[in-house]
C-alpha positions in Angstrom: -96.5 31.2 -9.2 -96.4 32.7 -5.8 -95.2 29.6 -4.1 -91.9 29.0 -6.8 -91.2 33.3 -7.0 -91.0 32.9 -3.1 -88.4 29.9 -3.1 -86.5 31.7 -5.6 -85.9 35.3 -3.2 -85.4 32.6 -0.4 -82.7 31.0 -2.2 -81.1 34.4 -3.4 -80.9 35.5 0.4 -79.7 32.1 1.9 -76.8 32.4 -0.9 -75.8 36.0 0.1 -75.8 34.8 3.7 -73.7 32.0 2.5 -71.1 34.5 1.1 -70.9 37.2 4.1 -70.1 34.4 6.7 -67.7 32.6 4.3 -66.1 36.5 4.1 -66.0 36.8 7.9 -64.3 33.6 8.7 -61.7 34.4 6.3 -61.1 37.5 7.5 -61.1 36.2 11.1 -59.0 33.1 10.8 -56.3 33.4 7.9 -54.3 36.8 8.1 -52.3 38.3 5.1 -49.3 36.8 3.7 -47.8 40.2 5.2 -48.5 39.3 9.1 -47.4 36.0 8.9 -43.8 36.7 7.9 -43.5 39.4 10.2 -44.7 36.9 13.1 -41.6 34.6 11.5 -39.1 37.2 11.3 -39.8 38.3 15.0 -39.5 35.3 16.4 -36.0 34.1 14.9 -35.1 37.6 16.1 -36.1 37.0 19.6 -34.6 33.3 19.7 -31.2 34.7 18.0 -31.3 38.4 20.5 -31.9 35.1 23.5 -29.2 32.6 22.2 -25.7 31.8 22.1 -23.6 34.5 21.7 -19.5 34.1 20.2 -18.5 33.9 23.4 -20.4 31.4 24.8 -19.0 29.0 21.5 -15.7 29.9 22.9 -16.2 28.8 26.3 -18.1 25.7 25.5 -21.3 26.4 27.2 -23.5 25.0 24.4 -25.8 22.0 25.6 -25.4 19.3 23.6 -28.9 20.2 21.8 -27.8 23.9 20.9 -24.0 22.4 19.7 -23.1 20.9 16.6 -21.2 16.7 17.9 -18.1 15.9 16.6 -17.6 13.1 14.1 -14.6 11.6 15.4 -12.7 11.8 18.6 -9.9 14.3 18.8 -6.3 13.6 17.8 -4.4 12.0 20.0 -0.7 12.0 20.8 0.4 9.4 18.4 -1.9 10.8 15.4 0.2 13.1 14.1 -0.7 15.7 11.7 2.3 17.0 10.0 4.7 14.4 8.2 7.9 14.4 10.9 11.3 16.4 9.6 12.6 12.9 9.4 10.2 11.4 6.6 10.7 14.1 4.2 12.8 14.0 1.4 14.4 15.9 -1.7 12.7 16.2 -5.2 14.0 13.1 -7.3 16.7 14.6 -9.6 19.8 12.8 -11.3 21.1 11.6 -14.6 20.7 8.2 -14.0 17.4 8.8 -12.2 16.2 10.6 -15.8 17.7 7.6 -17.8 16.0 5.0 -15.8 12.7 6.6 -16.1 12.8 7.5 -20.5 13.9 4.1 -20.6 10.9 2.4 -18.6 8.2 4.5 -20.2 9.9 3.2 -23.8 9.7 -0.3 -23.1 7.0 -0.4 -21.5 7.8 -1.6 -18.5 6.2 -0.4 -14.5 8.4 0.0 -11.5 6.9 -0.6 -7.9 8.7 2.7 -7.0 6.5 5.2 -9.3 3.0 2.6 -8.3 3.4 2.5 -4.6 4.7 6.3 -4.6 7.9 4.7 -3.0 9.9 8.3 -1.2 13.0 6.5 -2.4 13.1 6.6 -5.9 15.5 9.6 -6.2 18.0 7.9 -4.1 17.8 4.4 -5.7 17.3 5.4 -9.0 19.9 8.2 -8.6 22.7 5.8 -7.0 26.6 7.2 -6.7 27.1 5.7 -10.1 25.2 2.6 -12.3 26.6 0.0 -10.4 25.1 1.2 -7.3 21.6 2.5 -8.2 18.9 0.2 -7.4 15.5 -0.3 -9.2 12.2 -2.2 -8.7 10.7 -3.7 -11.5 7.0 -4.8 -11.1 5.8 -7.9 -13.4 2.8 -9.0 -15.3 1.0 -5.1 -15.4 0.2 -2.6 -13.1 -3.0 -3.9 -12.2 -3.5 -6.3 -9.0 -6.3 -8.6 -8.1 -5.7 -8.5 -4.4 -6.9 -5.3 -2.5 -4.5 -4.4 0.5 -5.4 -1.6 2.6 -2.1 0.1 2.4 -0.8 -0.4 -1.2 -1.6 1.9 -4.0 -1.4 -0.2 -6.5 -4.3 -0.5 -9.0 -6.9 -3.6 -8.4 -9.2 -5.8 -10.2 -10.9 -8.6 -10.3 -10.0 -9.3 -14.3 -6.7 -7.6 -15.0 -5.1 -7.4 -18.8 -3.2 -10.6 -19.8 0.4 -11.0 -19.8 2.7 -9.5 -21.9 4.9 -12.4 -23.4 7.3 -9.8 -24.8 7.8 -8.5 -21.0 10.4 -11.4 -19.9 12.7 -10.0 -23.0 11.8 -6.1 -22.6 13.1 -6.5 -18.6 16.3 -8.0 -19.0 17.4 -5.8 -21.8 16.5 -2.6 -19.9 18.2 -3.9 -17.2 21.1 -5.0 -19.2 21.0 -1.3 -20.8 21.1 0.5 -17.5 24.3 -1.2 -16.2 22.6 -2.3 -12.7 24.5 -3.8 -9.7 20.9 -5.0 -8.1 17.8 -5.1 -9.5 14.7 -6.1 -7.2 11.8 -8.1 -9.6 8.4 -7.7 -8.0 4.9 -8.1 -9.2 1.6 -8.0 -8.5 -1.0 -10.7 -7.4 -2.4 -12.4 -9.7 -4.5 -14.7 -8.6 -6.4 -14.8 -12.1 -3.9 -16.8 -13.5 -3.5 -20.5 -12.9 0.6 -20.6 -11.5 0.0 -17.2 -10.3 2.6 -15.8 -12.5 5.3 -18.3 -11.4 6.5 -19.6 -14.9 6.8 -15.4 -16.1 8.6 -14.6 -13.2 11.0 -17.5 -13.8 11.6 -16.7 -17.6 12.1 -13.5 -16.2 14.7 -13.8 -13.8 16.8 -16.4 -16.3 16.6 -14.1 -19.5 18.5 -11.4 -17.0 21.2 -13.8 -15.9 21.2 -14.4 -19.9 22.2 -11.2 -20.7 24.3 -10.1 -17.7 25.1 -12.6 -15.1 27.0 -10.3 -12.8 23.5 -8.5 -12.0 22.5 -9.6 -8.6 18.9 -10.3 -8.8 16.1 -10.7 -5.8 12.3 -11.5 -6.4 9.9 -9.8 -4.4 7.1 -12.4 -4.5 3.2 -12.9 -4.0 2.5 -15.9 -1.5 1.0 -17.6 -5.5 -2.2 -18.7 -3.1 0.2 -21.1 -0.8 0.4 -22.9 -3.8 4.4 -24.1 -3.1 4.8 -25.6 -6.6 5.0 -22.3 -7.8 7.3 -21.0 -4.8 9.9 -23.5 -5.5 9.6 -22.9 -9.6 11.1 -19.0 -8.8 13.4 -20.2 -6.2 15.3 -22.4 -8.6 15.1 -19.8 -11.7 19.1 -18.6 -10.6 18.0 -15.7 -8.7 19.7 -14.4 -5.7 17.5 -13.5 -3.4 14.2 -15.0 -2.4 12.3 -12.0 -0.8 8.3 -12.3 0.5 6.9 -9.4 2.8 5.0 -10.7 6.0 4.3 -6.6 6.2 2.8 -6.9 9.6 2.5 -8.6 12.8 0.1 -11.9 12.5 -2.6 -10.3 14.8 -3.1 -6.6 12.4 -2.5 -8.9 9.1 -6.6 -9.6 8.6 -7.1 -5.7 8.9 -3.9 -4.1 7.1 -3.4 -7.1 3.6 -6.2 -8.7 1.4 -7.8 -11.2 3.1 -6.5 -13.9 0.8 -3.4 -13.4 2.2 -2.1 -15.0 5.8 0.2 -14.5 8.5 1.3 -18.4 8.2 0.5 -18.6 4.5 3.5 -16.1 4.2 5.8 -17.8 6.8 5.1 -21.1 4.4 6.4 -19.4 1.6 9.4 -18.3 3.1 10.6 -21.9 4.7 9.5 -23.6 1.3 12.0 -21.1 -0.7 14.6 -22.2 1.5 14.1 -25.6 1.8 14.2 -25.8 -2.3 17.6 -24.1 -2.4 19.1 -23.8 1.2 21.9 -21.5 0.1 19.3 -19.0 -1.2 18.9 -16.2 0.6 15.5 -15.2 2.1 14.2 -12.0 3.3 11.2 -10.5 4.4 10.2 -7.3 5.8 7.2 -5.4 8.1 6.0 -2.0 8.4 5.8 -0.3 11.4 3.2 2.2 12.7 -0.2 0.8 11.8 -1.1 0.1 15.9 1.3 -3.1 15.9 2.9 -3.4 19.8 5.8 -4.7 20.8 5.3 -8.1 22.0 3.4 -8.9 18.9 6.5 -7.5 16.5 9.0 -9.7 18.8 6.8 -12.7 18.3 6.7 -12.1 14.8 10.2 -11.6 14.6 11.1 -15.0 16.5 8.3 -16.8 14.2 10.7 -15.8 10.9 13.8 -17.2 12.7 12.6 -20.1 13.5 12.0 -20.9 9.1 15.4 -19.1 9.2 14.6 -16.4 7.1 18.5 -14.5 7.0 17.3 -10.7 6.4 14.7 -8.4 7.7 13.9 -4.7 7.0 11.7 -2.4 8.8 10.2 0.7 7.6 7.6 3.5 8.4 4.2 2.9 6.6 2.9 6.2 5.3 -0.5 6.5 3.5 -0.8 6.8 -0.3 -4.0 8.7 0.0 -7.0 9.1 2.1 -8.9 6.5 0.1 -6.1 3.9 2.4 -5.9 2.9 5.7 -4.5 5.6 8.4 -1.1 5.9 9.9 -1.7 4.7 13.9 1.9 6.4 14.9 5.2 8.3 13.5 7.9 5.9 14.7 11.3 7.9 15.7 14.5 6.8 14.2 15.5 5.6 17.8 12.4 2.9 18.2 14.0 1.7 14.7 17.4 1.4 16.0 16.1 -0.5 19.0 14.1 -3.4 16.4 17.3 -3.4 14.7 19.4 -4.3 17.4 16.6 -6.9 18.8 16.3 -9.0 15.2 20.2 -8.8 15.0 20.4 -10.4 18.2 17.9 -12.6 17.3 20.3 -13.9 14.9 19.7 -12.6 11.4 22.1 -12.1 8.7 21.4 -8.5 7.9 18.9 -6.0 9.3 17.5 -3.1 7.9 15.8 -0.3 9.7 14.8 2.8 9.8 11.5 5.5 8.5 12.5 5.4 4.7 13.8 1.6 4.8 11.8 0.3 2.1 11.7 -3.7 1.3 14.0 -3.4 -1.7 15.7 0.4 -0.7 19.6 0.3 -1.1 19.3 -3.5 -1.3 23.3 -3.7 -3.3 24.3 -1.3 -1.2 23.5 -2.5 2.4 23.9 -6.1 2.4 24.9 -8.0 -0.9 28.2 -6.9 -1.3 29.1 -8.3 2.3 26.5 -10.8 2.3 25.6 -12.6 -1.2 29.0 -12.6 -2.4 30.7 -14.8 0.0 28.0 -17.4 -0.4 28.5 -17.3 -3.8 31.1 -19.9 -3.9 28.7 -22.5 -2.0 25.7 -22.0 -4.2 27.2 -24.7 -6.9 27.1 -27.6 -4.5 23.8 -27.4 -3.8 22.0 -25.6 -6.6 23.7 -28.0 -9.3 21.2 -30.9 -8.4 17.8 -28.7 -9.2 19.3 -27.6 -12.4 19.2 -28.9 -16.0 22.7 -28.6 -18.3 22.2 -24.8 -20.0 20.7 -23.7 -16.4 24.4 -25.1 -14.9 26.2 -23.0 -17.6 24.2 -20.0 -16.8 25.6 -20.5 -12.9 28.7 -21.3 -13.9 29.2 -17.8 -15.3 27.6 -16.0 -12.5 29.7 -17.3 -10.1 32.9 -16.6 -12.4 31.9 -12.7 -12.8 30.9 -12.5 -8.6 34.8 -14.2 -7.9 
């Protein structure tokens, strides 16, 4: 009984030992909640009383651990912030401008110049009467399976079928409107086996149907260098045969899908006008996204050589930040200089300026003084291509251009 009541006071005492050092060591190496934060709060106070003051931001004295880096590098001379006074433009206004549009959105039907945000449209859709407004009519949807890096158009891999009613819809708003010059465009659509070729076509004769004194121009896709297709618009009875190189060949794998090519689109171009020789072909480029001069020359030369008769220049300006960036703000006088270069150079007609746009002022710049005094020549060789109703429909064209 001894022996267990002794282990049991021993035990008692070890425990309360236990206790008072656990207490002491506490209370020696963890201080209050209360110290700690003031420790904190003096120290941020001594580093900020010690660091940087306004000034020294000011005066760049920061090492580079104490700064914050930049992202990118800073602006140079040619990356211009502010849109130059010569690329602005008034607010699109107009009776024929408001016709044009009530009658698009009734039929149906999309325009290139309200999907690529075009800074034209007042002034083409406006026009100094109907005869001399211009409009851009975009084909098969408003939905592209090709992904450029400066067009604004919508893209996808599947985009909604055709519209077989959209042939007939186009040429009677375009018969409605009274038109000197409408420009036919499209999207790429790659989904589809001809590319879009045979709608285009029906397209373009359904117009010449209705009102053959309308000049018309296509505004092709390079239908996958498949030339079958390429030669199917060119002998629809259309008036111009237009395909955009957009750029020089060196910037074209980094500024257009990558389905299309440099030589793809020079193909395109010689093939149009090897299937009807008379026809008209015209292309056009954008300047400002880093191209130099030697390479727009070469370019230039390239098209002459497949005799392509009309160019246009114009500034590219980007539809949002999502696209790629403008490189430079070209002045009016570096356009004047390409324009006297591709004339020299031997084509037909040149246009060129900041607000040129591929199918801007087309009536009024060129085909009066251009188109019309080949008209008379188009019968000879078109005639062979063309099936008997196709050779009425040409025959009253060329009656109404005499």
């Amino acid at each position: 009984m001894f022996a267990v009541s002794t282990k049991r006071v021993i035990g008692r005492e070890c425990e309360a030992l236990l206790k008072h050092s656990r207490s002491l060591a506490s209370t020696t190496l963890a201080p209050d909640a209360a110290t700690v934060a003031s420790s904190t709060k003096s120290k941020i106070s001594e580093k900020l009383a010690n660091g940087p003051s306004f000034t020294d931001f000011l005066q760049s004295k920061l090492t580079a651990e104490e700064s914050l880096e930049l992202a990118n590098e800073p602006p140079t001379s040619t990356q211009v912030k502010r849109l130059p006074p010569w690329l602005k433009t008034s607010v699109p206004l107009g009776t024929n401008f408001n016709k044009i549009k009530r009658d698009l959105r009734g039929l149906k039907l999309h325009t290139v110049c309200e999907e690529a945000r075009c800074p034209n449209i007042g002034d083409c859709w406006g026009g100094s009467d109907k005869a001399a407004a211009t409009a851009t009519i975009m084909l098969m949807g408003d939905t592209c399976t090709r992904g450029c890096r400066f067009c604004s158009v919508k893209t996808s891999k599947a985009p909604a079928p055709l519209d077989p009613h959209e042939p007939e819809h186009t040429a009677e708003a375009i018969r409605r409107w009274g038109l000197g010059y409408v420009v036919l465009t499209s999207v790429d659509r790659d989904d589809l086996a001809d590319g879009g070729s045979a709608h285009f076509a029906e397209t373009i004769m359904k117009i010449k149907q209705r009102a053959p004194h309308i000049l018309v121009e296509a505004l092709t896709g390079d239908f996958a260098g498949d030339l079958t297709q390429t030669a199917r618009v060119a002998r629809s009875g259309l008036d111009v045969y237009a395909h955009n190189i957009e750029t020089v060949e060196e910037l074209t794998p980094f500024v257009r899908d990558r389905r299309a090519t440099f030589r793809q689109s020079l193909r395109a171009l010689e093939h149009a006008k090897q299937t009807v020789p008379t026809l008209i072909t015209k292309t056009s480029m954008m300047l400002g996204v880093g191209e130099k001069d030697e390479q727009v020359l070469a370019a230039l030369k390239e098209l002459r050589k497949i005799n392509v008769d009309v160019v246009t220049f114009g500034q590219y300006m980007r539809p949002t930040k999502k696209h790629m960036k403008v490189h430079e703000y070209v002045t009016p006088e570096k356009f004047t200089h390409w324009q006297k270069v591709a004339e020299e150079l031997g084509f037909l007609y040149v246009a060129s300026g900041p607000l040129v746009r591929s199918s801007y002022k087309a009536g009024e710049k060129f085909i009066e003084n251009v188109l019309k005094k080949r008209g008379k020549d188009i019968r000879k060789v078109t005639e062979e291509g063309l099936g008997q109703s196709e050779k009425e429909l040409l025959d009253k064209t060329l009656e109404t251009r005499a």
